[in-house]
ROSE-4610 file (N, C-alpha, C; in Angstrom, 1 decimal, always signed):
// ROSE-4610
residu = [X/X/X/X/X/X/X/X/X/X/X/X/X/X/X/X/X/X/X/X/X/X/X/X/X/X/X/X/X/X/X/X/X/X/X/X/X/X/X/X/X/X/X/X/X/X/X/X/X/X/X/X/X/X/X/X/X/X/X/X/X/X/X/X/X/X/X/X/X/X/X/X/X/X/X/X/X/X/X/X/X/X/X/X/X/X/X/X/X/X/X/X/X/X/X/X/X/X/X/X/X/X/X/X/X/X/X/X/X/X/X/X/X/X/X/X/X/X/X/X/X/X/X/X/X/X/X/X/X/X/X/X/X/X/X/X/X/X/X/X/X/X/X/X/X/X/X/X/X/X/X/X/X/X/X/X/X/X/X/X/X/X/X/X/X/X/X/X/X/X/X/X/X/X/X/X/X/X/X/X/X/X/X/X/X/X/X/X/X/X/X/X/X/X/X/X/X/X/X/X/X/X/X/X/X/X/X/X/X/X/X/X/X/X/X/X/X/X/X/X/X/X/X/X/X/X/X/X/X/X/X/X/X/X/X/X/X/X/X/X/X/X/X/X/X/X/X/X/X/X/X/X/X/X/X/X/X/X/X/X/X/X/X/X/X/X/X/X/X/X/X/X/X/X/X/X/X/X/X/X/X/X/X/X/X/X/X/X/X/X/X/X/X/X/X/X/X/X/X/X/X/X/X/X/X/X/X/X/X/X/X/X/X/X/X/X/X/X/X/X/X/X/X/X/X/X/X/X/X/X/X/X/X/X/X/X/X/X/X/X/X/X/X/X/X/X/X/X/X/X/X/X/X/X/X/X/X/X/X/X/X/X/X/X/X/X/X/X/X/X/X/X/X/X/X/X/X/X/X/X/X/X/X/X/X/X/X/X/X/X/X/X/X/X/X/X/X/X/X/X/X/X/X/X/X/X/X/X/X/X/X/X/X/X/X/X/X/X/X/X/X/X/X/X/X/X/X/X/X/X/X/X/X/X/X/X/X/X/X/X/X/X/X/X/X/X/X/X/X/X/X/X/X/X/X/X/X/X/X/X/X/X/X/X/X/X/X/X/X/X/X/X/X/X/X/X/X/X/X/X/X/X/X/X/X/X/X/X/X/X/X/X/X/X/X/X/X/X/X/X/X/X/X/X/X/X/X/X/X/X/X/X/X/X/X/X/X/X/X/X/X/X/X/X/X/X/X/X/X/X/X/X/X/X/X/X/X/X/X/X/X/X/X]
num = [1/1/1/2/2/2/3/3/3/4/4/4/5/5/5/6/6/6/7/7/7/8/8/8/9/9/9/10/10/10/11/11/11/12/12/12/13/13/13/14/14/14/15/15/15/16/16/16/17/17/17/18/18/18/19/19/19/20/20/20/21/21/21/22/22/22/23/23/23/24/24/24/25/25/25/26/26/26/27/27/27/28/28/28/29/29/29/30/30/30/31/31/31/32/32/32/33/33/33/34/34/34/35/35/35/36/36/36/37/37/37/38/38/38/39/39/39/40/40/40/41/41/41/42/42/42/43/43/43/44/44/44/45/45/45/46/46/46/47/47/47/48/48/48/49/49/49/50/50/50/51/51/51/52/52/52/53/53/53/54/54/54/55/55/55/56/56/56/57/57/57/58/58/58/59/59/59/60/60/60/61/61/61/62/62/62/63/63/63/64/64/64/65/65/65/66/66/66/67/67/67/68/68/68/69/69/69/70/70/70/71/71/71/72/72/72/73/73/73/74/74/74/75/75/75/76/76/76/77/77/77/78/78/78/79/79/79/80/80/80/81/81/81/82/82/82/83/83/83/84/84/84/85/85/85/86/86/86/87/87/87/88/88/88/89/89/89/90/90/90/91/91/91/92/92/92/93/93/93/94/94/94/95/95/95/96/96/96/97/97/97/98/98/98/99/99/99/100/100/100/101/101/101/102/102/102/103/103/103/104/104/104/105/105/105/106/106/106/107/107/107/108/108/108/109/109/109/110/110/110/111/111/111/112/112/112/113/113/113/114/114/114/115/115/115/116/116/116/117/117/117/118/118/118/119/119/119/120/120/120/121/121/121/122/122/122/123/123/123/124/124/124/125/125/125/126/126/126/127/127/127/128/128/128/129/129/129/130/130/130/131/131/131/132/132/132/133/133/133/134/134/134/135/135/135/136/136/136/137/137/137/138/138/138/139/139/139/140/140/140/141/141/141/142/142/142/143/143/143/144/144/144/145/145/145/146/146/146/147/147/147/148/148/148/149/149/149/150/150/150/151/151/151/152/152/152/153/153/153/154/154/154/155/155/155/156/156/156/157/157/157/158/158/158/159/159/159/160/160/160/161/161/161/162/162/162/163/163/163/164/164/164/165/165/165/166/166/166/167/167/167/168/168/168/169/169/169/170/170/170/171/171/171/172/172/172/173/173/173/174/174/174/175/175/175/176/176/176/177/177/177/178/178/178/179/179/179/180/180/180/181/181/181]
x = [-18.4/-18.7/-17.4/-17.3/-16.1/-16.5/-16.1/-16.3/-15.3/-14.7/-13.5/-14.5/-14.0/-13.5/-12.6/-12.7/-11.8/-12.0/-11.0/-11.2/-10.3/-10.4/-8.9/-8.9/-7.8/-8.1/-7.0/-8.0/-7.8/-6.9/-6.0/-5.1/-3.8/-3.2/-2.3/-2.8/-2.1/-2.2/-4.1/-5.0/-6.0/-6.7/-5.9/-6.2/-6.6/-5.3/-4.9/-6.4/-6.9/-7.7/-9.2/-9.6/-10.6/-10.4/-9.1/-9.0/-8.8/-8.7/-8.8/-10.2/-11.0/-12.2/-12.6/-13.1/-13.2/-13.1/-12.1/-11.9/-12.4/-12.2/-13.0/-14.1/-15.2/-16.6/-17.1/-17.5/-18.8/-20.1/-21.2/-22.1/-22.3/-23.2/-23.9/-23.3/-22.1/-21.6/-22.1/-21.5/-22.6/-21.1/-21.2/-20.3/-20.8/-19.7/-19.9/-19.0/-19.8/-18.9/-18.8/-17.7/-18.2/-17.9/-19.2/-19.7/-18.5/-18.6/-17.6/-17.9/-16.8/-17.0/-17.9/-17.8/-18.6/-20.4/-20.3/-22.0/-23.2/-24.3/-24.8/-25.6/-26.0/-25.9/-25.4/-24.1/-23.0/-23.2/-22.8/-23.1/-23.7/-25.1/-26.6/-26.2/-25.9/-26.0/-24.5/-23.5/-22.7/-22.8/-23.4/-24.4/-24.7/-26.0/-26.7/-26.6/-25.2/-24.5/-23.5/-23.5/-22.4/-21.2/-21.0/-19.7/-19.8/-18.7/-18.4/-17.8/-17.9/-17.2/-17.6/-19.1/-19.8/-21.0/-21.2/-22.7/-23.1/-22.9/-24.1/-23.6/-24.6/-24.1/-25.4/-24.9/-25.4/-25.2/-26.2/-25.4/-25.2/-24.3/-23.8/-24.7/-25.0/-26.3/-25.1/-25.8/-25.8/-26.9/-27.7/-29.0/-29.0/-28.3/-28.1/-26.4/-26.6/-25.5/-24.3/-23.1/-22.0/-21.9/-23.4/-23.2/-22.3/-22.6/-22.0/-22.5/-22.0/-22.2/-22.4/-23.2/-23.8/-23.8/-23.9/-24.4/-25.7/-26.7/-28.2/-28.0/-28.7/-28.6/-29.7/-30.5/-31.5/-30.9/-31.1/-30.4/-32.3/-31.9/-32.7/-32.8/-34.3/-34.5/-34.6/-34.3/-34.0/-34.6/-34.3/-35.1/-34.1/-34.6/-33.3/-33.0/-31.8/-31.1/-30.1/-29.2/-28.0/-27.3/-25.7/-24.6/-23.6/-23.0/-21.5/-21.0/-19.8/-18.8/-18.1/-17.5/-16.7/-17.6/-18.6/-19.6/-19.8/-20.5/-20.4/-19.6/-18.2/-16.9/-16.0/-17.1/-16.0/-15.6/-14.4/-14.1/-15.0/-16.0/-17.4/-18.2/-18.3/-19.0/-18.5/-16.9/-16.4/-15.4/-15.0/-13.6/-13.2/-13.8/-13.3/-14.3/-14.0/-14.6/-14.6/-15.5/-15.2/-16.0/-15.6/-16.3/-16.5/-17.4/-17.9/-18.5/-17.7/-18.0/-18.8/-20.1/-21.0/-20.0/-21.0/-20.7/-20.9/-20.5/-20.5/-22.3/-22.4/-23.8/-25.1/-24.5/-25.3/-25.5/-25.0/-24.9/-25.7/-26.3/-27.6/-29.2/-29.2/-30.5/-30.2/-29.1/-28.9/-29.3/-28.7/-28.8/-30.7/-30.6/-32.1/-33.1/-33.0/-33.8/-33.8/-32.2/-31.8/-32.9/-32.5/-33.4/-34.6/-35.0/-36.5/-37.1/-36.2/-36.5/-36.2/-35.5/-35.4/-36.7/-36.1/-37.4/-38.1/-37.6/-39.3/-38.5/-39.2/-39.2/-37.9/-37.7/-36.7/-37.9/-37.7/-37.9/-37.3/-37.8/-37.5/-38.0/-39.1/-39.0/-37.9/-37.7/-36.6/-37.4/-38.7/-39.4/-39.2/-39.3/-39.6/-40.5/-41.8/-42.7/-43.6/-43.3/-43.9/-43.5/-43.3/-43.1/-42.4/-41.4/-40.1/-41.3/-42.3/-43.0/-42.0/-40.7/-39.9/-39.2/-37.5/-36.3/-35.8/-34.7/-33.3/-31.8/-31.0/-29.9/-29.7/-29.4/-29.2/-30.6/-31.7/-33.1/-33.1/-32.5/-32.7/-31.8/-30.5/-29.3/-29.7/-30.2/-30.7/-32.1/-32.9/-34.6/-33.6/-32.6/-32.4/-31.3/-30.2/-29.9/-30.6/-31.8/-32.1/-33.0/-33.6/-34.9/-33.5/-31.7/-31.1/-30.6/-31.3/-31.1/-29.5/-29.1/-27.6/-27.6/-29.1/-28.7/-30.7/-30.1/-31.5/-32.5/-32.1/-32.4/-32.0/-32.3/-32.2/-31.4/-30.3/-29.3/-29.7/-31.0/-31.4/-30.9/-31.0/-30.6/-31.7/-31.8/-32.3/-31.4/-31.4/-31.3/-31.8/-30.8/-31.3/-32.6/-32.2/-33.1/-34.3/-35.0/-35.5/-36.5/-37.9/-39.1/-38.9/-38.1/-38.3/-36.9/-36.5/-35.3/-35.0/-33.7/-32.9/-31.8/-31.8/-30.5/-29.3/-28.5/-27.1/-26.0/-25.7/-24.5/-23.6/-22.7/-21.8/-22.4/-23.8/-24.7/-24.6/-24.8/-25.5/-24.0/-22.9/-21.9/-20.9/-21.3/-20.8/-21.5/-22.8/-23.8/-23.6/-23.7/-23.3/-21.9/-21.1/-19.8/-19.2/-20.1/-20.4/-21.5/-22.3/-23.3/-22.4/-21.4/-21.1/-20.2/-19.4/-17.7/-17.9]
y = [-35.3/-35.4/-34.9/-35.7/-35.3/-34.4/-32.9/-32.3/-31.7/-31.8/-31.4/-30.1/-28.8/-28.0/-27.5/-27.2/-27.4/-26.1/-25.0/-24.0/-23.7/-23.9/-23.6/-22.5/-21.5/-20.2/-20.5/-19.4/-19.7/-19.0/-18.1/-17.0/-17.6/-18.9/-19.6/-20.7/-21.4/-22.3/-22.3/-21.9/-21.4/-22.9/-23.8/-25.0/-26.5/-25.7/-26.7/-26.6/-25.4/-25.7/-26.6/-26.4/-26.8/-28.0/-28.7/-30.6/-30.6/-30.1/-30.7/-30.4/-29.4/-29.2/-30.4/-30.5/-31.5/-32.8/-33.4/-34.6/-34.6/-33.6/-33.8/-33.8/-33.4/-33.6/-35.4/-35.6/-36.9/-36.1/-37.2/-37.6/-36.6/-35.9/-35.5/-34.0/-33.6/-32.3/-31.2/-30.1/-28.9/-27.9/-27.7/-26.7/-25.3/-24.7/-23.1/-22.8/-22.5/-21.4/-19.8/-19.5/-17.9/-18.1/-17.3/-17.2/-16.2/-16.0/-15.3/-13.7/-13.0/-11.5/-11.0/-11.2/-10.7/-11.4/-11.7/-12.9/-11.6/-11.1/-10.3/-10.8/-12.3/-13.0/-13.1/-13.6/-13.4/-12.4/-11.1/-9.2/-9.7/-9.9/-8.9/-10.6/-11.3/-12.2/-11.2/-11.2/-10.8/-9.5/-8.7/-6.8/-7.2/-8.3/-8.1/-8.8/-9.6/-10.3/-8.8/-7.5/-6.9/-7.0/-7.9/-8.1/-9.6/-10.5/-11.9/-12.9/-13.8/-15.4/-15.6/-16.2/-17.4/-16.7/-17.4/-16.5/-17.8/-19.4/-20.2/-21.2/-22.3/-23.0/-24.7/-25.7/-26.9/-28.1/-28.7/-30.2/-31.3/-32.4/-33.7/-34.6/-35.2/-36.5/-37.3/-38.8/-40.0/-40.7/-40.5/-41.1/-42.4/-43.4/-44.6/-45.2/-45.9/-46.2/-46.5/-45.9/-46.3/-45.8/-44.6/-44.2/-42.9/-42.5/-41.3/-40.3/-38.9/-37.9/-37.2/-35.8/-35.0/-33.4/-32.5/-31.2/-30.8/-31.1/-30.5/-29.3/-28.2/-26.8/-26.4/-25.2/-24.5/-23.1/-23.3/-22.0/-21.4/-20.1/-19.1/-20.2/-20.2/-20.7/-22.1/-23.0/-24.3/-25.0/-24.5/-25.3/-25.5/-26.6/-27.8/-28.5/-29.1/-29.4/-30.2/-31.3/-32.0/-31.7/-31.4/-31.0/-32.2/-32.4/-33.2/-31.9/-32.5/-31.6/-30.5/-31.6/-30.8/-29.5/-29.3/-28.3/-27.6/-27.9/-26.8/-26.3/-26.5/-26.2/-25.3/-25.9/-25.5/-24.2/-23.8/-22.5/-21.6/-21.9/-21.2/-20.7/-21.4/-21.1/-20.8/-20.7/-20.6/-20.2/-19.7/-18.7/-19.3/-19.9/-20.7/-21.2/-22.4/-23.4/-23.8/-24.4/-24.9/-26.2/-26.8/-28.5/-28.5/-28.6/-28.9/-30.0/-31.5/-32.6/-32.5/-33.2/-33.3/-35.1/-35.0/-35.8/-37.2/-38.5/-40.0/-40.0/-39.5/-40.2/-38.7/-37.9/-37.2/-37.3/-37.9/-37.8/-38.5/-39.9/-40.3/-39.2/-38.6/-37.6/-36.5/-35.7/-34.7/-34.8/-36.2/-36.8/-37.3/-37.6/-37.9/-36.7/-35.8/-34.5/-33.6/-34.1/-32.7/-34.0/-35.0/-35.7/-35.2/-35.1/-35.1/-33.7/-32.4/-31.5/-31.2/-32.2/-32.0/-32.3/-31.2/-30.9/-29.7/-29.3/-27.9/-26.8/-25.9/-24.5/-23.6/-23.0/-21.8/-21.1/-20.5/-19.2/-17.8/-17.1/-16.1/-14.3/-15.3/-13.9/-13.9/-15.4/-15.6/-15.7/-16.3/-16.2/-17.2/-17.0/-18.7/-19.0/-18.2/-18.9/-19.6/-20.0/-20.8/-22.6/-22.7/-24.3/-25.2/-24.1/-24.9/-25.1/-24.8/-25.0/-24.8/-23.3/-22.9/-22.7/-23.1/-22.7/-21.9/-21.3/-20.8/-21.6/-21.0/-22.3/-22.2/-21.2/-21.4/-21.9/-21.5/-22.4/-23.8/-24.2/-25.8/-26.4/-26.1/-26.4/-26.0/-24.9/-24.7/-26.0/-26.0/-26.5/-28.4/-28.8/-30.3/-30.1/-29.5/-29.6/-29.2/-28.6/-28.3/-29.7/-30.2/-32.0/-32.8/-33.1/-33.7/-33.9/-32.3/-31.9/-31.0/-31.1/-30.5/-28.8/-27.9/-27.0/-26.9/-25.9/-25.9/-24.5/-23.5/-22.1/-21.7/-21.4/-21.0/-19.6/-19.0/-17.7/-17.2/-16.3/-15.4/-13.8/-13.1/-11.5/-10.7/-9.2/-8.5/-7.9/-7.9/-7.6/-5.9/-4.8/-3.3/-3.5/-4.2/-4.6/-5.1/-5.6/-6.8/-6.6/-6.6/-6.6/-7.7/-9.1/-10.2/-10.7/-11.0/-11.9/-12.5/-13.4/-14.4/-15.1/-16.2/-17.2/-16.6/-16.0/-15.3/-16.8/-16.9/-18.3/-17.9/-16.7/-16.7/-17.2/-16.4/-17.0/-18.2/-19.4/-20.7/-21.1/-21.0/-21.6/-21.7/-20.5/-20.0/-20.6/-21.0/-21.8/-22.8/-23.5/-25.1/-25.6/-24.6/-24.7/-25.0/-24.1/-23.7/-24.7/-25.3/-26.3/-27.7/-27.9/-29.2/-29.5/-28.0/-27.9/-29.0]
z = [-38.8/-40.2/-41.0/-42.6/-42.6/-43.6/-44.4/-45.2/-45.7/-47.2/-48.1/-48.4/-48.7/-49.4/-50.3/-51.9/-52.7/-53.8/-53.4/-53.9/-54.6/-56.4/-57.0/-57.9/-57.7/-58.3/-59.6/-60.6/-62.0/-63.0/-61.9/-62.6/-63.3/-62.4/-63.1/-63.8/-64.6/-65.1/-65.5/-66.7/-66.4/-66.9/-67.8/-68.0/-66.3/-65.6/-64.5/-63.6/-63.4/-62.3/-62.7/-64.2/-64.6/-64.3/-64.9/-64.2/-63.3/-62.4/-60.6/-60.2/-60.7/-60.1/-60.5/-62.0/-62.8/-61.8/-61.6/-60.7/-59.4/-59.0/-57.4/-57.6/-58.4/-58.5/-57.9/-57.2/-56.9/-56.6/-56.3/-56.2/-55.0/-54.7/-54.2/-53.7/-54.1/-54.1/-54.4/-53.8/-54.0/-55.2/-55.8/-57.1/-56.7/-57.7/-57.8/-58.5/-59.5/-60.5/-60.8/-61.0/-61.4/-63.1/-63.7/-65.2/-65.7/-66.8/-67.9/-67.8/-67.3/-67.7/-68.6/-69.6/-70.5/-70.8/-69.5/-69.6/-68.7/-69.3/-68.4/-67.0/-67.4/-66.3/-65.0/-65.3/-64.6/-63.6/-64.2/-63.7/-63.1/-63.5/-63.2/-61.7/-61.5/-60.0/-59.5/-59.5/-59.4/-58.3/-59.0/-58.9/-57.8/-58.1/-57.1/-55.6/-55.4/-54.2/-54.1/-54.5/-54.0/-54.3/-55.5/-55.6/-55.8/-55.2/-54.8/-56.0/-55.6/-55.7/-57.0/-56.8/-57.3/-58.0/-59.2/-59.9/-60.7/-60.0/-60.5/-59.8/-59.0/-58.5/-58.5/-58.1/-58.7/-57.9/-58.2/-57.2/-58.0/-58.0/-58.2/-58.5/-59.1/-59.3/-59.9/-59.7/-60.8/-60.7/-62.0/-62.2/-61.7/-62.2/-61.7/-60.9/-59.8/-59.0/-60.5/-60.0/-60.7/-61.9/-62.2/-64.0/-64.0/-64.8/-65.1/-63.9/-63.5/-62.5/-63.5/-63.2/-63.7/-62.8/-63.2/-62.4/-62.7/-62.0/-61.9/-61.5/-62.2/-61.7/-62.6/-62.3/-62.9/-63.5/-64.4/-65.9/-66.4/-66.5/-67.4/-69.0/-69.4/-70.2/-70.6/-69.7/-69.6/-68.5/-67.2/-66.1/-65.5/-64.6/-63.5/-65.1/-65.2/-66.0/-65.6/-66.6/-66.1/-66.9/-66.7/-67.7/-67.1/-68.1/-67.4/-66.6/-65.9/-65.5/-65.9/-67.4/-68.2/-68.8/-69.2/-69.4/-68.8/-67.5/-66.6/-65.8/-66.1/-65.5/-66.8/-68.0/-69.5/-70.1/-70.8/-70.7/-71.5/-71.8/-72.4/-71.0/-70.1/-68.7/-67.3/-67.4/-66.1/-66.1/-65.1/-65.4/-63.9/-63.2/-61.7/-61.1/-60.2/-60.1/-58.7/-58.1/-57.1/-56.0/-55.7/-55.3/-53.6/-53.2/-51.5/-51.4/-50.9/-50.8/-49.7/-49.7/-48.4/-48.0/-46.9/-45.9/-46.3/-45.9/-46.9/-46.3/-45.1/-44.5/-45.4/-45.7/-46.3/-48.2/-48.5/-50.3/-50.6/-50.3/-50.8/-50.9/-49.9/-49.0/-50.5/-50.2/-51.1/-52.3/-53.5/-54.2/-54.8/-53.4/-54.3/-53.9/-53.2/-52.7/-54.2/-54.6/-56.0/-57.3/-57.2/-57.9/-58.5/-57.4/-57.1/-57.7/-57.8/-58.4/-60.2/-60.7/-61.8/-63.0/-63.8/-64.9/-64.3/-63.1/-62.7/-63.7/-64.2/-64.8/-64.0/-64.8/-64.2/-64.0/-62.3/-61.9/-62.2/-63.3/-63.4/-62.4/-61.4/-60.7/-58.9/-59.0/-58.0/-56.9/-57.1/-55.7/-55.2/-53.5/-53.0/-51.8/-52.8/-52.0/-52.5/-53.5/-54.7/-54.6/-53.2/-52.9/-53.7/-54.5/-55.6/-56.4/-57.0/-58.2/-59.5/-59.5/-60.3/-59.6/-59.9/-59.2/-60.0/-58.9/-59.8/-58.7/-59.4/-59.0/-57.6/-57.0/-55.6/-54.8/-55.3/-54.9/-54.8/-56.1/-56.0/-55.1/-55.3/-54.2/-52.8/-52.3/-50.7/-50.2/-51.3/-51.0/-51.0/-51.9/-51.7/-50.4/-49.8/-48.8/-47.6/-47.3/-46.6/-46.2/-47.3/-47.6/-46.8/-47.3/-47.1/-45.4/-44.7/-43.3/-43.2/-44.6/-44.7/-44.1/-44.3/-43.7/-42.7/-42.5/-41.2/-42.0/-42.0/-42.9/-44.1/-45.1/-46.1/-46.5/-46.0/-46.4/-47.1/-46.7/-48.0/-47.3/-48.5/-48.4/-49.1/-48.7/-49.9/-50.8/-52.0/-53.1/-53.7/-53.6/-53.9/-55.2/-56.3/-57.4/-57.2/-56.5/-56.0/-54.9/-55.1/-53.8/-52.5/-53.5/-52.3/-52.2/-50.4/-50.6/-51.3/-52.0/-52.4/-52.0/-52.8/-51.7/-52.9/-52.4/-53.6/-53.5/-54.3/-54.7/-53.8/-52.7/-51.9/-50.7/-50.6/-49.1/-49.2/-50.4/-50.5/-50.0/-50.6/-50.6/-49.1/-48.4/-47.0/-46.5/-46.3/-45.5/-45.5/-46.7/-46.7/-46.3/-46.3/-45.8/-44.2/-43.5/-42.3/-41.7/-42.4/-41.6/-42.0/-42.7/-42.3/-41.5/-42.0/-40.9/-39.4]
């Protein structure tokens, strides 16, 4: 299988990396962004992974063949949702960025798995045993690669804050990383 990884750090040039992330985006990719210092969001994912990378992450759609690409991800307040790229990559939401091309024989599966979850509610208590009834972002990205067969288990951890495991945006991103290698 072939799988690109494309990780561009945002210390130089802080314009440069947004257009390369930006461009490598297709169809059925898995993203990860880290949120803005000053976002409590951000932190409070951040906190609670220990540290890390990544504090929101999303997959690739195009509603219809050859339209526009989109990032479906589930946000507090909003739901599963689609952003262009430039949005959810934009210097209001991201301070670095990063693109994990799935596989040519896997992007259709992914694609329509992430489909298939759009419009459910944000999960605000981060549960998942609620059969994806409510997501949060790393939920919906693990529950459509896992439908796509892209991973087998779900990289959940416990969280010091938190009664029940979660899937943390470094776990999701190391996983999917590692199951396509």
């Amino acid at each position: 299988m072939a799988f690109m990884l494309m990780a561009i750090p945002v210390h130089a040039e802080p314009e440069a990396w947004r257009e390369r992330v930006i461009a490598a985006v297709r169809p059925g990719a898995v993203v990860a962004r880290r949120g803005l210092d000053n976002d409590p969001i951000t932190q409070a994912v951040l906190l609670g992974q220990g540290g890390g990378r990544w504090s929101h992450v999303g997959i690739a759609v195009q509603l219809i063949p050859d339209g526009p690409i989109y990032i479906e991800s589930a946000m507090p307040g909003a739901g599963t949702m689609l952003e262009k790229p430039e949005v959810f990559f934009s210097i209001e939401q991201a301070l670095e960025g990063e693109v994990l091309l799935m596989p040519v024989d896997k992007v259709d599966a992914v694609q329509s798995a992430a489909k298939s979850l759009l419009g459910r509610p944000f999960d605000d208590q981060l549960a998942l045993d609620d059969d994806g009834k409510k997501l949060y972002c790393t939920e919906l990205v693990a529950i459509a690669l896992r439908s796509a067969g892209v991973l087998k288990d779900l990289p959940m951890r416990s969280i010091p804050f938190l009664s029940q495991n979660v899937i943390a945006p470094d776990d999701l991103v190391a996983a999917a990383s590692a199951t396509v290698l």
